[in-house]
PyMOL CGO cylinders between C-alpha atoms (Angstrom):
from pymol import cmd
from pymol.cgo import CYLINDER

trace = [
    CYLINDER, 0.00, 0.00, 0.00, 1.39, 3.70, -0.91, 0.3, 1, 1, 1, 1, 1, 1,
    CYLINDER, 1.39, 3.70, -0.91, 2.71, 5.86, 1.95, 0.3, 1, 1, 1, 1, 1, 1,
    CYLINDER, 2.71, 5.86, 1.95, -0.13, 8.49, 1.35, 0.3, 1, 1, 1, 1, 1, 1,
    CYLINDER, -0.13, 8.49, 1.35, -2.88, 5.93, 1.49, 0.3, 1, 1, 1, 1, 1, 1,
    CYLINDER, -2.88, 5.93, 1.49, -1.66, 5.02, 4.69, 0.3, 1, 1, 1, 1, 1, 1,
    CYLINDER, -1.66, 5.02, 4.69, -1.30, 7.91, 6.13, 0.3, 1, 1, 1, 1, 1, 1,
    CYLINDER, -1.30, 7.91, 6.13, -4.96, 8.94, 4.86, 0.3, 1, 1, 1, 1, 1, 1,
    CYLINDER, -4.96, 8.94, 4.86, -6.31, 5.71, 6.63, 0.3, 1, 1, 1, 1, 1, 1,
    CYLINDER, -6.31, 5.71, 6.63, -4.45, 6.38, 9.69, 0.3, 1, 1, 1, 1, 1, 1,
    CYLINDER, -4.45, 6.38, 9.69, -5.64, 10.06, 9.78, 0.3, 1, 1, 1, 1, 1, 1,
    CYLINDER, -5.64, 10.06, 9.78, -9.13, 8.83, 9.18, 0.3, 1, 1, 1, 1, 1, 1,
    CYLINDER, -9.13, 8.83, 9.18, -8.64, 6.45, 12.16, 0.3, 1, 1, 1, 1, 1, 1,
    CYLINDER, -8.64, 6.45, 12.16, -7.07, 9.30, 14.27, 0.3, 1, 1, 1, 1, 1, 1,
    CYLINDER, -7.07, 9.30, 14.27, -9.93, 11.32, 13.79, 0.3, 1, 1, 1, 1, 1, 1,
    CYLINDER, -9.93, 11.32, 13.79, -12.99, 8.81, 14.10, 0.3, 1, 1, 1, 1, 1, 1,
    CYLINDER, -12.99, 8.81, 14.10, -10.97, 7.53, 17.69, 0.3, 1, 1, 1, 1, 1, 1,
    CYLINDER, -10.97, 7.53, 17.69, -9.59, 11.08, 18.97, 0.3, 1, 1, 1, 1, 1, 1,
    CYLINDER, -9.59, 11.08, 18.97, -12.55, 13.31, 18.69, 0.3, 1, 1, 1, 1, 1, 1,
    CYLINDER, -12.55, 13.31, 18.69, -14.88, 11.11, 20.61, 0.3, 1, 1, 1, 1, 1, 1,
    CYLINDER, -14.88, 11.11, 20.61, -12.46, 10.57, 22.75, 0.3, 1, 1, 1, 1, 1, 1,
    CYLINDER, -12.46, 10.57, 22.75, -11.61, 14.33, 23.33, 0.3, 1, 1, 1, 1, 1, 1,
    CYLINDER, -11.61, 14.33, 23.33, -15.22, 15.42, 23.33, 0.3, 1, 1, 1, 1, 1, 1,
    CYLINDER, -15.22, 15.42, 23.33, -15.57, 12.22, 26.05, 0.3, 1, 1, 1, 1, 1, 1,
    CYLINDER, -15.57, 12.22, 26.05, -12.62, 13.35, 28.68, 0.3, 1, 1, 1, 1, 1, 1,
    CYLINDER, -12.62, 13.35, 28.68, -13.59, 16.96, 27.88, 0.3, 1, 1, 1, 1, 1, 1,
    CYLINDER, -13.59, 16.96, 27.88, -17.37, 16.54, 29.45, 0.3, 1, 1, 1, 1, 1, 1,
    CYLINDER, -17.37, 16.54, 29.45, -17.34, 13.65, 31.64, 0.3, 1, 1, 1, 1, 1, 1,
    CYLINDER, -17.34, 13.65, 31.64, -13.60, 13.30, 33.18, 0.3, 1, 1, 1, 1, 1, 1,
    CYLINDER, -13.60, 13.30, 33.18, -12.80, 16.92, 33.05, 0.3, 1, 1, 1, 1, 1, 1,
    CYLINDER, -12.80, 16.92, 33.05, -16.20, 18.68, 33.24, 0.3, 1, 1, 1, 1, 1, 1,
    CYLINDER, -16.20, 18.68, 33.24, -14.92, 20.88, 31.08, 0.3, 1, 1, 1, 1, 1, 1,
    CYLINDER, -14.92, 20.88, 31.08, -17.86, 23.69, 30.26, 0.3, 1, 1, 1, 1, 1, 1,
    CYLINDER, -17.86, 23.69, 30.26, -17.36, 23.92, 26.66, 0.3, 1, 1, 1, 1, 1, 1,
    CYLINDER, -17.36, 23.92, 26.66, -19.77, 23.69, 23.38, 0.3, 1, 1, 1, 1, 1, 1,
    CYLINDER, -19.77, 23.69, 23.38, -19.39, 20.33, 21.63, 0.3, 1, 1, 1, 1, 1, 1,
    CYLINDER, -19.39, 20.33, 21.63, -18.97, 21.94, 18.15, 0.3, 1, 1, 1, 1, 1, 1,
    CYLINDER, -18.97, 21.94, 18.15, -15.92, 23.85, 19.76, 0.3, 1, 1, 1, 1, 1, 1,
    CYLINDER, -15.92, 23.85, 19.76, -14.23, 20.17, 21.44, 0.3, 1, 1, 1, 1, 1, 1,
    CYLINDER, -14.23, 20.17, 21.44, -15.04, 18.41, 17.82, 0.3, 1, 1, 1, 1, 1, 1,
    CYLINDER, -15.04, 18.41, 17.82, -13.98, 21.74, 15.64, 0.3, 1, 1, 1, 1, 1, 1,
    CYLINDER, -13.98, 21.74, 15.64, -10.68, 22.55, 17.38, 0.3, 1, 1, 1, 1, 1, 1,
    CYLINDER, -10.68, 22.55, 17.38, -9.94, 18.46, 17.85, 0.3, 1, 1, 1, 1, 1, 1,
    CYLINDER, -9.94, 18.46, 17.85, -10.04, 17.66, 14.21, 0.3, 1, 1, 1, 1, 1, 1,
    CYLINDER, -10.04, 17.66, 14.21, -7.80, 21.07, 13.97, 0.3, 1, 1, 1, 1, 1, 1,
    CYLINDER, -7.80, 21.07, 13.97, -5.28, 19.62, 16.23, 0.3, 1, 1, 1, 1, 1, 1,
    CYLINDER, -5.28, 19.62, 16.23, -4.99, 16.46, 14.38, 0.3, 1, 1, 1, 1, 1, 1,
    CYLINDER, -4.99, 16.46, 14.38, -5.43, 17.80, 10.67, 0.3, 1, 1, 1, 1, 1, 1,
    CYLINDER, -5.43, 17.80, 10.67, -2.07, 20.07, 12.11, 0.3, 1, 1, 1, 1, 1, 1,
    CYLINDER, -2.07, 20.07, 12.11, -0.09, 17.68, 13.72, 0.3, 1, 1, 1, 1, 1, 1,
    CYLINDER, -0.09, 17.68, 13.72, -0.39, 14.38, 12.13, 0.3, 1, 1, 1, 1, 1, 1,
    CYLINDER, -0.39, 14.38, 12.13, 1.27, 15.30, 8.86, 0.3, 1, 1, 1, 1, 1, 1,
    CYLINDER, 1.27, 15.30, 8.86, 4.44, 16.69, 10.81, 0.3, 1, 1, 1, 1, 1, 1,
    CYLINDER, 4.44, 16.69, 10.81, 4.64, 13.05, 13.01, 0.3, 1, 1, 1, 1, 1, 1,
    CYLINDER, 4.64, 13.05, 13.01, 4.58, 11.30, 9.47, 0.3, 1, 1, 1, 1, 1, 1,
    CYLINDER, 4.58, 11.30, 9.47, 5.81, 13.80, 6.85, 0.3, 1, 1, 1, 1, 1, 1,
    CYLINDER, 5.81, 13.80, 6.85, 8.45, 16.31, 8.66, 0.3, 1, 1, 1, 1, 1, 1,
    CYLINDER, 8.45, 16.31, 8.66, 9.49, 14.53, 12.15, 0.3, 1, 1, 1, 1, 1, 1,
    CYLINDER, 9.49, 14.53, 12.15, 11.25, 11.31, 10.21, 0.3, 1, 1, 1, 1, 1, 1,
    CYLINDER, 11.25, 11.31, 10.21, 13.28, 13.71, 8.41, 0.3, 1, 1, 1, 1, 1, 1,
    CYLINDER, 13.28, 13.71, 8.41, 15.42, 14.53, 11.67, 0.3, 1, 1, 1, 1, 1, 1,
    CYLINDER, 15.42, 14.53, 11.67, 13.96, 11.99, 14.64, 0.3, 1, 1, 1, 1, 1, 1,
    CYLINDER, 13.96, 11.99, 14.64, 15.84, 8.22, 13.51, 0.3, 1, 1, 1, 1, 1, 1,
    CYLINDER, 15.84, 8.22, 13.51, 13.98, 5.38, 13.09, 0.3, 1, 1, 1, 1, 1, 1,
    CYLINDER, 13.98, 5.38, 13.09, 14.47, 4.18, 16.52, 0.3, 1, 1, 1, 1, 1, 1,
    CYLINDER, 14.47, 4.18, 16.52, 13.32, 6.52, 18.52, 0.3, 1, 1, 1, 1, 1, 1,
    CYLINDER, 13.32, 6.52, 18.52, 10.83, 7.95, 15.97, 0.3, 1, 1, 1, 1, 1, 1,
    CYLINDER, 10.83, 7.95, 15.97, 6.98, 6.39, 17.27, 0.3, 1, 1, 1, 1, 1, 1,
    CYLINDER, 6.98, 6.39, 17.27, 8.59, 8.01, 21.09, 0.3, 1, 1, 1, 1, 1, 1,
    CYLINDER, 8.59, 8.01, 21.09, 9.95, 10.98, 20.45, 0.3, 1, 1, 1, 1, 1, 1,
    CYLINDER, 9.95, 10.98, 20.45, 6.86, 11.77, 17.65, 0.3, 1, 1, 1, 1, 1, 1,
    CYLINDER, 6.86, 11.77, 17.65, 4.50, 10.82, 19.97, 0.3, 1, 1, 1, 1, 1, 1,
    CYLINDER, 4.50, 10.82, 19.97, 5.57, 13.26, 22.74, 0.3, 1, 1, 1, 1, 1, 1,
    CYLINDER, 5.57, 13.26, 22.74, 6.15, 16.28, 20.44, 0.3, 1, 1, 1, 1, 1, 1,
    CYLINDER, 6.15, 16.28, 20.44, 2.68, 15.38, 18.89, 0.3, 1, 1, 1, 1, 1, 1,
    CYLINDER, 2.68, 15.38, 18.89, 0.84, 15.80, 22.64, 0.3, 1, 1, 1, 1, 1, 1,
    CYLINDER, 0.84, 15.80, 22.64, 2.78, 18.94, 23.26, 0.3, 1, 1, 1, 1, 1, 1,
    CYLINDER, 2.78, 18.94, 23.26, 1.63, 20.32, 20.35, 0.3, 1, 1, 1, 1, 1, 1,
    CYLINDER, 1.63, 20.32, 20.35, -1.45, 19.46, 20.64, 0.3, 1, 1, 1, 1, 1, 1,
    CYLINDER, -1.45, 19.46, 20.64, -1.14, 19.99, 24.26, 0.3, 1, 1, 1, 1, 1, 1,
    CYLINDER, -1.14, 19.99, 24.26, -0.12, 24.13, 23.53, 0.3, 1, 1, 1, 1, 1, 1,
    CYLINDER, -0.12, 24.13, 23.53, -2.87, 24.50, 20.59, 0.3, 1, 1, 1, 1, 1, 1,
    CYLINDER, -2.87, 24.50, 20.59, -5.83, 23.05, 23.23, 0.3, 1, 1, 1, 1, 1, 1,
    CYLINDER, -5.83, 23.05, 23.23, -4.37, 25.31, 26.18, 0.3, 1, 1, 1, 1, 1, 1,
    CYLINDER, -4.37, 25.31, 26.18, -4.68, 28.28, 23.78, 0.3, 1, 1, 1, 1, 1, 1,
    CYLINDER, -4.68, 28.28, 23.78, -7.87, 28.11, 21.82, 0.3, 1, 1, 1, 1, 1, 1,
    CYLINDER, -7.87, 28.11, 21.82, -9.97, 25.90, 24.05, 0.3, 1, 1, 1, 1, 1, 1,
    CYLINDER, -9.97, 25.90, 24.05, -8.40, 28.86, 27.34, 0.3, 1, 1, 1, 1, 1, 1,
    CYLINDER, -8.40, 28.86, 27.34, -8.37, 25.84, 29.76, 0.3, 1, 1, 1, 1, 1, 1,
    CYLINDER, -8.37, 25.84, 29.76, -6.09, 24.89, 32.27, 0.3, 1, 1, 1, 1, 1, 1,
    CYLINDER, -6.09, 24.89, 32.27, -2.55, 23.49, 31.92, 0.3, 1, 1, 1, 1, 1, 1,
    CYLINDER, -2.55, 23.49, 31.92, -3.55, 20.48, 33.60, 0.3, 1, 1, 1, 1, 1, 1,
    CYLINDER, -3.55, 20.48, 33.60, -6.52, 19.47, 31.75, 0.3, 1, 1, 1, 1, 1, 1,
    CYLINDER, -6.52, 19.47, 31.75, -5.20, 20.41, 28.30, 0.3, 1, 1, 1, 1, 1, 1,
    CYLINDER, -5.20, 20.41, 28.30, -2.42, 18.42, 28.71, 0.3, 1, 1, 1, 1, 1, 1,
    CYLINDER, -2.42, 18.42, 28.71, -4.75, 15.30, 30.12, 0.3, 1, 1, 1, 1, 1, 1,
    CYLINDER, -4.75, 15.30, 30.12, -6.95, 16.00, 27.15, 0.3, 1, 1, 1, 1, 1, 1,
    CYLINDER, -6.95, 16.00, 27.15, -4.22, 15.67, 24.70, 0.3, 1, 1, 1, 1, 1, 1,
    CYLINDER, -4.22, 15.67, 24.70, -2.56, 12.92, 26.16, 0.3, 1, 1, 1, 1, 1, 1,
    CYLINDER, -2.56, 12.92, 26.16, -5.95, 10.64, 26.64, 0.3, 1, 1, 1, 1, 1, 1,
    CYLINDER, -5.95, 10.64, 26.64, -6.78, 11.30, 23.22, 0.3, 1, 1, 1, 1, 1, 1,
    CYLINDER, -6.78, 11.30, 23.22, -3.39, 10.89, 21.52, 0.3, 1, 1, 1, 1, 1, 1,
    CYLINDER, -3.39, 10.89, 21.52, -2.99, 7.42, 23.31, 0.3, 1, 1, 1, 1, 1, 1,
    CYLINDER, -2.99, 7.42, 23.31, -6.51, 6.13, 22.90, 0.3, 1, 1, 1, 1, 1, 1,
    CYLINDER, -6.51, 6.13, 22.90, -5.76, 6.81, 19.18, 0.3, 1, 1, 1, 1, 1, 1,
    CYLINDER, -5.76, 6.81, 19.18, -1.84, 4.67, 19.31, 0.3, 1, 1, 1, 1, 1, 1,
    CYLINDER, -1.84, 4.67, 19.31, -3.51, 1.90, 21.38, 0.3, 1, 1, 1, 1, 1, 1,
    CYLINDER, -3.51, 1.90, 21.38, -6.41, 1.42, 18.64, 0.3, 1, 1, 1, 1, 1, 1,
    CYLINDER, -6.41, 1.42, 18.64, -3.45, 1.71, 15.92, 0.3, 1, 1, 1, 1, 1, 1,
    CYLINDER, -3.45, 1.71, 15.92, -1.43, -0.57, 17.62, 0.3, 1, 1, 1, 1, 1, 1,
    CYLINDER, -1.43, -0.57, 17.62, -4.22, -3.03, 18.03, 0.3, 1, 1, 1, 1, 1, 1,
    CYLINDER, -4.22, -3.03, 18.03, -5.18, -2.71, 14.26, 0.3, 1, 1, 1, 1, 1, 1,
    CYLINDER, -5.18, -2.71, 14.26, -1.46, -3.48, 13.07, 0.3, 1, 1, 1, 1, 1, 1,
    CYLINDER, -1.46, -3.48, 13.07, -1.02, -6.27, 15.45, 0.3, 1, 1, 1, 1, 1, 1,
    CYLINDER, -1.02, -6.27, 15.45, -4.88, -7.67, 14.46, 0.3, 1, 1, 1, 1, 1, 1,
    CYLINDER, -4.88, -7.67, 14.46, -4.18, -7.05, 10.72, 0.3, 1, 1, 1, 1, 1, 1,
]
cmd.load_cgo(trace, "trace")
């Protein structure tokens, strides 16, 4: 299968698993008081943003090795400093909200390369 279809799937998959997951955590964990169209609008942001650096930019400098690590934890701080801006929540439950979602979404691709 090509690179890009790949990556298309696996953004698809991001999406479809992160923004539940973000909308989720944002009312029920975090009771976070925030409009649903804002959680699903600015997660699908986040992920649109960020997912192209982990597989387009980040291999370019991060080696093999350490890439899925070291992407991983510069994707939740980015998405991690984009929630704490235009969602204007707290540290704390930005960076929960970004790290729930962004490892609900590497389990479930995890679990889909190991199944498949």
């Amino acid at each position: 299968m090509p690179y890009r279809v790949y990556f298309l799937l696996s953004l698809l998959l991001t999406l479809v698993v992160e923004i539940p997951v973000l909308f989720l955590a944002a009312k029920y964990l975090l009771k976070i008081k925030i409009q649903a169209k804002e959680i699903f609008y600015w997660g699908a942001f986040v992920n649109l943003f960020s997912l192209p650096y982990l597989w387009f930019i980040f291999p370019l400098f991060i080696s093999s090795r350490n890439y899925i690590l070291i992407g991983e934890i510069l994707v939740i701080l980015i998405e991690f400093a984009t929630l704490l801006k235009v969602l204007k929540i707290d540290f704390k439950k930005a960076f929960v909200l970004s790290l729930v979602a962004n490892l609900a979404s590497y389990l479930t691709g995890t679990a889909i390369n190991i199944i498949l």
